[in-house]
C-alpha positions, -999 to 999 in steps of 0.1 A, spaced: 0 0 0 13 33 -8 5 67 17 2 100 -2 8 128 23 -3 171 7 7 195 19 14 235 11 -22 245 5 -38 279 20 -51 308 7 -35 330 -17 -47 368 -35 -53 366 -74 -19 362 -90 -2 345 -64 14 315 -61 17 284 -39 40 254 -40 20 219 -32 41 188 -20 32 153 -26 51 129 -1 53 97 -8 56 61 17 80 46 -11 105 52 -33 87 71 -64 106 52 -88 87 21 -84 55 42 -92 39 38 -123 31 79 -125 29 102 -99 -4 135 -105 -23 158 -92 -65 164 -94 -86 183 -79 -122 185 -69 -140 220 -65 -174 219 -45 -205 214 -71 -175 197 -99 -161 169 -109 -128 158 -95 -103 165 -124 -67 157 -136 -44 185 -131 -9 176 -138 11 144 -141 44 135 -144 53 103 -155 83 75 -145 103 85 -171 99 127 -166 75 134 -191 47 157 -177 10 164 -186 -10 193 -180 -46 202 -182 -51 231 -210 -68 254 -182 -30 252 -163 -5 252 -192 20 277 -187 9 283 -149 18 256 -131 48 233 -131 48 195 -118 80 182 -112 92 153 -84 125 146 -59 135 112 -64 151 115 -35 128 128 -12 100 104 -28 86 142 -31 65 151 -61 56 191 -64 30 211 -79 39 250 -88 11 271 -91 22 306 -99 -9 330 -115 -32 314 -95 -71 327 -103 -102 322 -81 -114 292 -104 -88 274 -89 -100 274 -60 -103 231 -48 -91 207 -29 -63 192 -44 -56 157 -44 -21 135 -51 -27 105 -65 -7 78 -83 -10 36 -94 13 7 -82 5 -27 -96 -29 -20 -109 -43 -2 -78 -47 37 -74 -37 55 -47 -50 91 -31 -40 113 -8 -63 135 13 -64 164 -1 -54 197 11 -72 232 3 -62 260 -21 -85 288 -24 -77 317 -43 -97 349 -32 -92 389 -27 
């Protein structure tokens, strides 16, 4: 079983930024991807970002060139840079990731974007 620990959410003015971390109970290498989602109240939990074994990362269209996934092998860590932040993305944000055909989540932690 793998444990996906958030952390770094809060609240943060239009045009802000926060930094989300992603910890993970194992080493990230044996992971088959590592991404982040996120639910806002009313919607539809969605993909976010995703960074494959191998590197390669994914965005949603609504993030491209606003947020940047990237991971610490090391620290089993994956991150989620959010710079340019607007209200609608406001949600909980989720890590979540597979390992031998079962998916994993974490529990979330809060970003809300407000004036």
């Amino acid at each position: 079983q793998v444990r996906l620990v958030e952390s770094g959410g809060g609240l943060v003015q239009p045009g802000g930024s926060l930094r989300l971390s992603c910890a993970a109970s194992e080493s990230i290498f044996s992971l088959d991807f590592m991404g982040w989602y996120r639910q806002a109240p009313g919607k539809q939990r969605e993909m976010v970002a995703t960074i494959s074994s191998g590197d390669t990362p994914g965005y949603a269209d609504s993030v491209k060139g606003r947020f940047t996934i990237s991971r610490d092998v090391a620290k089993n860590t994956v991150y989620l840079q959010m710079n340019s932040l607007k209200p609608e993305d406001t949600a909980v944000y989720y890590c979540h990731t597979t390992h031998y055909g079962y998916g994993y989540w974490g529990q979330g932690t809060q970003v809300t974007v407000s004036s």
